[in-house]
N, C-alpha and C positions, 0 to 999 in steps of 0.2 A: 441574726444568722451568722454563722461563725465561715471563715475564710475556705474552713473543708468541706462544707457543705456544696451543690451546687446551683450555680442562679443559671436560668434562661429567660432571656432577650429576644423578644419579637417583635416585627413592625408590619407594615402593611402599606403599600403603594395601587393606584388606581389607575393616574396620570403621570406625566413626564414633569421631573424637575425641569425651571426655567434654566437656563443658563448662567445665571449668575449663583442660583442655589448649588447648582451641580458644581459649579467652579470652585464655592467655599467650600462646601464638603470633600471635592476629590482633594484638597491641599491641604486638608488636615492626615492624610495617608503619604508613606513613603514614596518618593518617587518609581521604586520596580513594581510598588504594587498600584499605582496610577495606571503604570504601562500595561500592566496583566487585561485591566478591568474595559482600558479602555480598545482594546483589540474587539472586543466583539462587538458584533454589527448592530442587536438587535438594541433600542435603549433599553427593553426590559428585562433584556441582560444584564447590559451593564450596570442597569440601577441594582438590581438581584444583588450584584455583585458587590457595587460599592456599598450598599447597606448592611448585608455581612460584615465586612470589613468594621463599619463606624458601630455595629454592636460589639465586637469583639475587643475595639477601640473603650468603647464606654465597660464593659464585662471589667477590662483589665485596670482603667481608671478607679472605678468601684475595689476596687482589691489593692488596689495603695503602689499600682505600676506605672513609671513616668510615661507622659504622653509617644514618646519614641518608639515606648518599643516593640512598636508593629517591628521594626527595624530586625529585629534580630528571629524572625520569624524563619525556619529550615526545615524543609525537608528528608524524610529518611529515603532507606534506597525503595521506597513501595510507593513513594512520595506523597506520605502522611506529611500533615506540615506539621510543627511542633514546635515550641517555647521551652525554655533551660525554667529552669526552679517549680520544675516537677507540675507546672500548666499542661490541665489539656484542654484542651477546646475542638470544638467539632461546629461546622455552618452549615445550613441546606437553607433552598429556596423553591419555592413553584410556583408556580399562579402569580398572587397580588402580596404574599407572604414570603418572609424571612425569617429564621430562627437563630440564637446561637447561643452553644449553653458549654458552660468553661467551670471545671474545680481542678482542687490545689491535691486532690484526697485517693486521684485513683484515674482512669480512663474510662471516655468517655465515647460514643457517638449520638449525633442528634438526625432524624431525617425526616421532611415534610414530603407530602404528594398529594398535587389535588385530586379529587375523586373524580373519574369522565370514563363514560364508555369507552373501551377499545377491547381489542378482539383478545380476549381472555386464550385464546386456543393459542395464543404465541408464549402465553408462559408458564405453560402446563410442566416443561420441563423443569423452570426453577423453583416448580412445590413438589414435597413428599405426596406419595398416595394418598394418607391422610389429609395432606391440607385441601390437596384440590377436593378431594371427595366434600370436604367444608363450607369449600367454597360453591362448589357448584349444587348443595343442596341447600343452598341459605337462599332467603326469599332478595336478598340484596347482596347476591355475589362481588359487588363492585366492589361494597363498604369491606367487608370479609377479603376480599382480595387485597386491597390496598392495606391493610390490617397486618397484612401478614410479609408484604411487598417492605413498607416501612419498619418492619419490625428488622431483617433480612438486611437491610440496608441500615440500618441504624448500626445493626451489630457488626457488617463490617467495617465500618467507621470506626468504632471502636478497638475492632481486633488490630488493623490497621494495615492487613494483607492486601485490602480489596479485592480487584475481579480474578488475585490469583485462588482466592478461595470460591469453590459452587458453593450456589445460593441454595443451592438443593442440601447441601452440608450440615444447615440450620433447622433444627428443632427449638418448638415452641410452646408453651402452655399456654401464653397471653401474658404470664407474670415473669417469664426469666427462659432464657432460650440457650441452647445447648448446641456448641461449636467443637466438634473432636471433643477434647477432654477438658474446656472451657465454661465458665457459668456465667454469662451476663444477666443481671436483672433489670427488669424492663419497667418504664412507666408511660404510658398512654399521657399524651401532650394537648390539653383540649385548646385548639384554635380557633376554629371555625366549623361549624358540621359540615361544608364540604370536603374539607380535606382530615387527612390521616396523617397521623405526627406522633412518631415513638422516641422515646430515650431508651439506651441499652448503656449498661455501666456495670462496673465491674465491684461497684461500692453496694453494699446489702443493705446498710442501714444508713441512708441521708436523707437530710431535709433538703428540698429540694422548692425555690425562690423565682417562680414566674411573673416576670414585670413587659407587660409593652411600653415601646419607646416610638413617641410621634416622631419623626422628620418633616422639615417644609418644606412649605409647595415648590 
């Protein structure tokens, strides 16, 4: 697999790391990104968090980047984070899952969502007529909802505007989705059949390198 192609990085957590695992792992990360992760109250936050972080860690290890350089990690003014020598990388998390998928070749977004009832009539606004019409004539609205929820989200990740762009703005075939005058093409991310996981990328023709990675207990 060549350096321009893309890989994505997944794990899966159930339990809380002990204390002495959580302590190795958070001090292989920069100190300001210790601080970020550990602000938040839930641990299955913070684990969310710090396991992004240690796949993006190993992503860029695998690509010949010294251990450091989480370090030089910036945000733009939409506060996209982003890496110099033309890295993109994109994290999500849900549930008991973490993703993170990084190339050298183009932009990228990654996003996971586990699949759970909720009241469908709150986001009727953020689908065209057509999608909802999709969704709500499919025998499993959820899987179709989330389907199209992830794809939405993947792509602004990728665009890198976020919530200043409508999600209603996004058209989709299932294979590559259309933003204003923008072409992302998409790939469907198989995790777990609970959840729904899209890549949206701006690259037409790449090999594209899914590996999970265990962490301890």
């Amino acid at each position: 697999m060549s350096d321009n192609d893309i890989k994505i990085l997944h794990t899966h957590f159930s339990s809380e790391l002990s204390n002495k695992t959580w302590n190795s792992y958070l001090h292989k990360l920069p100190e300001a990104i210790q601080g970020e992760i550990i602000r938040y109250k839930r641990w299955e936050d913070r684990q969310a968090r710090l396991f992004g972080k240690l796949l993006l860690l190993e992503c860029l290890k695998d690509r010949g980047y010294p251990s450091d350089y989480l370090n030089y990690i910036e945000f733009d003014k939409y506060g996209r984070p982003y890496l110099e020598h033309d890295i993109d990388f994109s994290i999500s998390h849900s549930g008991e899952y973490v993703i993170c998928a990084i190339t050298d070749a183009g932009k990228l977004g990654v996003d996971i969502e586990r699949i759970k009832p909720i009241d469908l009539s709150d986001f009727e606004r953020y689908m065209t007529p057509e999608q909802w019409k999709k969704i709500k004539e499919d025998s499993n609205e959820y899987k179709i909802f989330y389907r199209y929820w992830t794809i939405k989200e993947s792509v602004l990740k990728a665009d890198g505007r976020g919530l200043s762009i409508p999600l209603l703005e996004i058209n989709t075939d299932w294979k590559k989705a259309i933003l204003f005058d923008s072409v992302w093409f998409l790939r469907e991310i198989s995790i777990e059949s609970d959840y729904s996981c899209y890549l949206a990328t701006n690259i037409e023709h790449s090999e594209t390198c899914l590996k999970k990675i265990n962490f301890g207990p």
